[in-house]
C-alpha positions as CSV (number, residue, x, y, z in Angstrom):
1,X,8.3,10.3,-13.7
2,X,11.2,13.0,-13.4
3,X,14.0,10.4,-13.5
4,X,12.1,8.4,-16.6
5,X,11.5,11.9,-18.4
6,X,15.2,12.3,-18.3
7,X,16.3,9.0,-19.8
8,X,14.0,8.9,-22.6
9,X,15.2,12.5,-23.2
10,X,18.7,11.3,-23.1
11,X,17.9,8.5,-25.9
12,X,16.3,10.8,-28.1
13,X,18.7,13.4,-28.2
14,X,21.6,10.8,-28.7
15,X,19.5,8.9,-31.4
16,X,20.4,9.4,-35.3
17,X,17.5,11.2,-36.7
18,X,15.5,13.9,-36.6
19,X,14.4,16.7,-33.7
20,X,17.5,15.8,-31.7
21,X,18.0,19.1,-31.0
22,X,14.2,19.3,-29.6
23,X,15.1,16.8,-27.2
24,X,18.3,17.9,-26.5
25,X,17.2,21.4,-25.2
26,X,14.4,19.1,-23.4
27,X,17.4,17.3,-21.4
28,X,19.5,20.8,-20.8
29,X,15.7,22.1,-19.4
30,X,15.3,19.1,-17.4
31,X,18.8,19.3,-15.9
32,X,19.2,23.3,-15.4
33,X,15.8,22.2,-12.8
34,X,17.3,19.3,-11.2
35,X,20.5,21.6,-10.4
36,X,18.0,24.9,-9.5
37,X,15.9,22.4,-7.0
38,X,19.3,20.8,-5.8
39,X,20.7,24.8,-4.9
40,X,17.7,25.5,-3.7
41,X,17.6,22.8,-0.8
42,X,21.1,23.4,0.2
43,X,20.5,27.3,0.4
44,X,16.9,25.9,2.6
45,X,19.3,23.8,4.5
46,X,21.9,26.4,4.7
47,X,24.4,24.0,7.0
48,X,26.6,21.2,5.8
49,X,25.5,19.4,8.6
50,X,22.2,19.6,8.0
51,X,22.5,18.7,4.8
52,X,24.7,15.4,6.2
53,X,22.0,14.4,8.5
54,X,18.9,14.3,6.3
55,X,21.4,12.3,3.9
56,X,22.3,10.0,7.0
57,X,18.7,9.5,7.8
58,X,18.2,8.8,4.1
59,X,20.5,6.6,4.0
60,X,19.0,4.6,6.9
61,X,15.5,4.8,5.3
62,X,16.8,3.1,2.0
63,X,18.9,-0.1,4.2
64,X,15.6,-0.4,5.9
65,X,13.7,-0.5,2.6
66,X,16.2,-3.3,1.1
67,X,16.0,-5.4,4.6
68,X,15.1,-8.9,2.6
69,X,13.9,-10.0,6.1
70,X,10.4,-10.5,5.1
71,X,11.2,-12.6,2.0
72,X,13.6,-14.5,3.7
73,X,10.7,-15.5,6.8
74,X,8.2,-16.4,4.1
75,X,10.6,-18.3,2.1
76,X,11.8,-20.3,5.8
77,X,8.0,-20.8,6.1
78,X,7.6,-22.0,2.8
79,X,10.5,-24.6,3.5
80,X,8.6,-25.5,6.7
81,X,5.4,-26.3,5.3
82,X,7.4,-28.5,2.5
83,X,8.9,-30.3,5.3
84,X,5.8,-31.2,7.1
85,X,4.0,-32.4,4.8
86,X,3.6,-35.8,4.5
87,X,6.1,-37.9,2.2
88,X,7.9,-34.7,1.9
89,X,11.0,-36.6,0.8
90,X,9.0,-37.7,-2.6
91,X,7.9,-35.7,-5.5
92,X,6.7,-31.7,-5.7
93,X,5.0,-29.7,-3.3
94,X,2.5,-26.8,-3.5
95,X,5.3,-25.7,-0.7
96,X,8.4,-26.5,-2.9
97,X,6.8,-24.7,-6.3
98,X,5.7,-21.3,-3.8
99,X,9.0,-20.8,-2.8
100,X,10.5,-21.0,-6.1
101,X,8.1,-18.9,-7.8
102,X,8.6,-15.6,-4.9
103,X,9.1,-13.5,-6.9
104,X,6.7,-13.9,-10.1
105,X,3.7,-14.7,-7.4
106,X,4.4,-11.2,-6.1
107,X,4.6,-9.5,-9.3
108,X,1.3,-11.4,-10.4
109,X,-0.2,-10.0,-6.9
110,X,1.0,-6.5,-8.6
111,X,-1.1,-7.3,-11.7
112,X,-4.1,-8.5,-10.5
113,X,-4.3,-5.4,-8.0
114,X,-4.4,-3.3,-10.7
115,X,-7.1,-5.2,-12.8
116,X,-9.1,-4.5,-9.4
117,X,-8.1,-1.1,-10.1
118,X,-9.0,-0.5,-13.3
119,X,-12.0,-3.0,-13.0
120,X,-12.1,-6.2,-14.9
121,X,-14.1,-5.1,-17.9
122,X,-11.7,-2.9,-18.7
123,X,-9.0,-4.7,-19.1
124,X,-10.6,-6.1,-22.1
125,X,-10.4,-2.6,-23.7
126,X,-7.0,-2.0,-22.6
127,X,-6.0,-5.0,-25.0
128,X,-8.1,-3.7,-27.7
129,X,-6.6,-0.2,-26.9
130,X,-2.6,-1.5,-27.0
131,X,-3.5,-3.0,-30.6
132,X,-2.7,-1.6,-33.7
133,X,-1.3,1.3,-32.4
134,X,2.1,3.6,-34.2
135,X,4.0,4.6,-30.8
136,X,5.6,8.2,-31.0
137,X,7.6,9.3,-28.1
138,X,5.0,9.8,-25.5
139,X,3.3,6.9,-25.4
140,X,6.7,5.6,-25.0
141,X,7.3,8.2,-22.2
142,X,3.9,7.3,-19.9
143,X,4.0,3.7,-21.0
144,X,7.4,3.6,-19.4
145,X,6.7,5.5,-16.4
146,X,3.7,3.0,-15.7
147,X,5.8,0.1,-16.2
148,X,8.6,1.9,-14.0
149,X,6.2,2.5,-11.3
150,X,5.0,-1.0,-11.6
151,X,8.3,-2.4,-10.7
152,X,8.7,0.0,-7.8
153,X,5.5,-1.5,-6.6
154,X,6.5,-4.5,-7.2
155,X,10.3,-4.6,-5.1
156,X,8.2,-2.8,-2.2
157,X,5.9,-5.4,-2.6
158,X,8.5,-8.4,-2.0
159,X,10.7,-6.1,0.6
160,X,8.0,-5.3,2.7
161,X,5.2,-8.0,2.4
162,X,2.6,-5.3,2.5
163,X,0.5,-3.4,-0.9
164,X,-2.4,-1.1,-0.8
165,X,-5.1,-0.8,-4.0
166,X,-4.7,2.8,-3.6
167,X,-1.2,2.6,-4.3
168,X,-1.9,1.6,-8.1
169,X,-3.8,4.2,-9.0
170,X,-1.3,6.3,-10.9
171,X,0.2,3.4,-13.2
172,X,-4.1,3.0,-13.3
173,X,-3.8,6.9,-14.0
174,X,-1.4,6.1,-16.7
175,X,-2.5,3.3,-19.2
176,X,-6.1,5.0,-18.8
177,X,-5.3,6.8,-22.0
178,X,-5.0,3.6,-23.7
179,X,-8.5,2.1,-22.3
180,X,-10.5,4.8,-24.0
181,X,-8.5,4.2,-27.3
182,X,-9.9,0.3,-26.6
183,X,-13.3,1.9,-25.9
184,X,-14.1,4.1,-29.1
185,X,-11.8,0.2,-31.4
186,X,-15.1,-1.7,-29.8
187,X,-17.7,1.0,-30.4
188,X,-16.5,2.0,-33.8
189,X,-16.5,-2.1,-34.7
190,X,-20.2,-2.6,-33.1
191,X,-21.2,0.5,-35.4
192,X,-20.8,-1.7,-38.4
193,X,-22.7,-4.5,-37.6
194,X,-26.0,-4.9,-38.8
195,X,-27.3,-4.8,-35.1
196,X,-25.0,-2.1,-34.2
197,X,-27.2,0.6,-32.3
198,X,-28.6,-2.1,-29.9
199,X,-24.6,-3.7,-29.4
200,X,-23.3,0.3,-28.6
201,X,-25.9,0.9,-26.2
202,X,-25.1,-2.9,-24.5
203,X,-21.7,-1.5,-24.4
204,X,-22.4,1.6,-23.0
205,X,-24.1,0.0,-19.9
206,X,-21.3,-2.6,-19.6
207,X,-18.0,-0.1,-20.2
208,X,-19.5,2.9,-18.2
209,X,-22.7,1.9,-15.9
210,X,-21.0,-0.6,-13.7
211,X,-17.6,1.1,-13.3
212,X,-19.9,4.1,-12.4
213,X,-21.6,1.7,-10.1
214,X,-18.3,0.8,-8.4
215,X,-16.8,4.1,-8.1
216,X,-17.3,4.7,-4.2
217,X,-15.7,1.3,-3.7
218,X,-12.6,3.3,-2.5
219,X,-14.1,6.1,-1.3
220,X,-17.2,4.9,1.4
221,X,-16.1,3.0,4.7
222,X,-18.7,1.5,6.1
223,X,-17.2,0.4,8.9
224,X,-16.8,2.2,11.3
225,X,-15.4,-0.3,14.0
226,X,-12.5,2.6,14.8
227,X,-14.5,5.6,15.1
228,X,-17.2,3.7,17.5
229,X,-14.4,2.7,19.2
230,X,-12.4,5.9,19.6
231,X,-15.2,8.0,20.6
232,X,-16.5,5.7,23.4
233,X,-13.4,5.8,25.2
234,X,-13.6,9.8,24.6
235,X,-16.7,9.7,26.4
236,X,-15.2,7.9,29.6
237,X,-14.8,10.3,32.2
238,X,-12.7,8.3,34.1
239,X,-9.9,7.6,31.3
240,X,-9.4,11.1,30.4
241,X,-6.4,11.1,33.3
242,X,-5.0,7.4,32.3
243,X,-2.3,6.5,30.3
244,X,-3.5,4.7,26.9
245,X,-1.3,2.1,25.0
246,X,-2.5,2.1,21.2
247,X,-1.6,-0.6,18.7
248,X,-3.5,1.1,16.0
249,X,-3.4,5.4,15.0
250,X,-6.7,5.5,14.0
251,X,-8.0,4.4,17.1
252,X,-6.2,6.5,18.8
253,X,-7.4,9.3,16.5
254,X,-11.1,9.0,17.2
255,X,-10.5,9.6,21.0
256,X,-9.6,13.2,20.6
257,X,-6.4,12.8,22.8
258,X,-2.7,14.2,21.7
259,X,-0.8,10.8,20.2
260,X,2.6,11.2,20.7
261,X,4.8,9.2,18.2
262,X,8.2,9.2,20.5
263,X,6.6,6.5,22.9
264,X,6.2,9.0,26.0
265,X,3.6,10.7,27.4
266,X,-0.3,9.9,28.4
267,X,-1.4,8.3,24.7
268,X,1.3,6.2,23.3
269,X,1.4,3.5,20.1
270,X,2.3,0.4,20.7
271,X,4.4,-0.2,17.0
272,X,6.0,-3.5,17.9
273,X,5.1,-5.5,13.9
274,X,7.5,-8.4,15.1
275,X,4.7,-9.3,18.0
276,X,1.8,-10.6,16.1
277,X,0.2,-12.4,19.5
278,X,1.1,-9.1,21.5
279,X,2.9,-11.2,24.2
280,X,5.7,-8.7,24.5
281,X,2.8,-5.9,24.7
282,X,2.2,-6.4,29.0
283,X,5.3,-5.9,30.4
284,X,6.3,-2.5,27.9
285,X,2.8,-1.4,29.2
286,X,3.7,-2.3,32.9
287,X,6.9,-0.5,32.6
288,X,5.6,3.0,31.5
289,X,3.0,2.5,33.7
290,X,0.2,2.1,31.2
291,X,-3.4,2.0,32.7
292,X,-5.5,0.7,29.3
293,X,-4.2,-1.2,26.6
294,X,-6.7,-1.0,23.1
295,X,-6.0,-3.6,20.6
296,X,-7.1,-3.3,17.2
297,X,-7.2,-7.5,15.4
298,X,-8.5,-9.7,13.6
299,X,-11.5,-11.2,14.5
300,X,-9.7,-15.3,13.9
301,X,-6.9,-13.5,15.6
302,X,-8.6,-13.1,18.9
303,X,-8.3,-16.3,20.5
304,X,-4.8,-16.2,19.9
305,X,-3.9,-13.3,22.5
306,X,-2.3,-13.8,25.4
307,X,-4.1,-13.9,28.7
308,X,-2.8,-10.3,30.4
309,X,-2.4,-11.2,34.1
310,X,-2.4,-7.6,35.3
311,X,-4.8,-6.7,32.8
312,X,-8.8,-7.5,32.5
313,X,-11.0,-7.2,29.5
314,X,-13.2,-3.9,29.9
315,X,-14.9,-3.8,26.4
316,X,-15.2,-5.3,23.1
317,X,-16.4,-3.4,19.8
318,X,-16.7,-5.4,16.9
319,X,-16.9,-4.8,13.0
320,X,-16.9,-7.5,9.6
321,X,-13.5,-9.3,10.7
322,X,-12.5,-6.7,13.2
323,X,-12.3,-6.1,16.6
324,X,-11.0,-3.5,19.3
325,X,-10.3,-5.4,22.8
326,X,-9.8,-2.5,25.5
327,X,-8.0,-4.2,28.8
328,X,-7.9,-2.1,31.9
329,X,-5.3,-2.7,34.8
330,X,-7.0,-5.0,37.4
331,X,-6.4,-2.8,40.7
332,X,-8.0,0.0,38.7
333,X,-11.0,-1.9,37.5
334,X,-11.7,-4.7,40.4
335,X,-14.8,-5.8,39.2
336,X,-13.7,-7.1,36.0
């Protein structure tokens, strides 16, 4: 939003017409703050070199954030599956078309997360609401900063492989303005039909009813797969001394012990992404001399882990498509 403020302030004050003097004490406001936050966090950092390592460690944040790894692997798989498949020398493939189409198949993903987020029905008003109306300034402004956000969604999306619904509820924040405008365009259109009291109320259950109805979809968490899990092992006498390798925080969380995040000490996570079948996960745990090892999968995932041979089932807890597997070391558990 700051950085989007500050263009569209820029272009207004530099455009021929009128108020650019509005917008160009606007752009002086907006960059006396940038350079009062900017003295302020070197005065808070008060050392050069301080200053040069959170730059450093932002620097190494923002190579990790452009690593095209992950688009690279699913494009190799994509070329895999085209290869396969049978007369794969002849015509187009589901394969082929994929792995052209990346990119716009993410940014559709992007889209249809946020018609998740702002429910269905409503996207129906939002067309109605984008119709027929004079943009001034600000709609430009919020329009853009939804569409900016959008994209920032969208490159994290295709760097990383990985999107949350919750992370599209500010550009949801955003064009909600526009939705009501769609709203009162359909109500104020069913008014003058000759039915129009019985079509308002039919539109007052539809537009308000079932997105009430839907409201604590991101809210509730009915499973509670981690929680049962955690606070069983918390109630184990016998672990409280053992060292526990995590593959999952929240887990870890719900047992009540200290986590520590530099892999050391009696509670550790086990953050390895790269080892999807958790074959590595054995000898890292044998090496720090980890007692119990509590894994947090999918449920179609669980025949695919490795068979531990220092290492023997103890307990299984599961939840919808979930499960949390806890292995205990043999010699300490013989009778497993």
């Amino acid at each position: 939003m700051i950085p989007v403020f500050g263009a569209v302030a820029t272009v207004m004050a530099i455009k021929p017409g009128g108020h650019r003097s509005v917008y160009g004490r606007m752009l002086a406001v907006w960059g006396g703050l940038f350079i009062i936050l900017s003295a302020g966090a070197f005065w808070v950092l008060e050392y050069r070199s301080a200053i040069g390592g959170r730059f450093d460690n932002w620097v190494a944040i923002s190579g990790e954030f452009f690593n095209l790894e992950n688009f690279q692997q699913i494009s190799s798989q994509l070329q895999l599956m085209q290869d396969s498949a049978r007369h794969s020398v002849v015509g187009l493939k589901f394969a082929g078309v994929a792995k052209q189409l990346i990119v716009p198949i993410y940014l559709l993903g992007i889209l249809f997360m946020l018609i998740k987020v702002i429910l269905p029905i409503h996207l129906i008003t939002l067309v109605f609401g984008f119709r027929g109306v004079r943009y001034h300034v600000g709609h430009i402004f919020v329009l853009l900063t939804a569409v900016c956000f959008l994209g920032m969604l969208g490159a994290f999306f295709i760097w990383h492989d990985y999107m949350l619904y919750r992370h599209l509820f500010t550009p949801a924040l955003l064009v909600c303005p526009w939705i009501g405008a769609g709203i009162t365009k359909i109500l104020d259109a069913a008014r003058r039909h000759p039915r129009g009291r019985l079509m308002v109320a039919g539109l007052v259950l539809v537009v308000f009813i079932f997105p009430t109805s839907k409201f604590n979809h991101y809210f509730s968490k009915p499973d509670d797969l981690k929680s049962r899990a955690g606070s069983w092992i918390a109630q184990q006498s016998d672990f409280q001394n053992m060292r526990i390798f995590f593959n999952d925080a929240v887990v870890a969380f719900h047992t009540g012990r200290e986590i520590n995040f530099y892999r050391d000490g009696p509670t550790q996570l086990y953050l390895e992404v790269d080892d999807k079948d958790f074959s590595g996960i054995e000898p890292v745990a044998l090496k720090k001399n980890i007692d119990l090892l509590v894994l947090y999968t999918r449920r179609r995932a669980g025949n695919e882990l490795p068979r531990f041979r220092q290492y023997a089932e103890i307990r299984e807890f599961s939840g919808n498509d979930r499960v949390v597997t806890i292995y205990g070391l043999k010699r300490l558990f013989p009778d497993r």
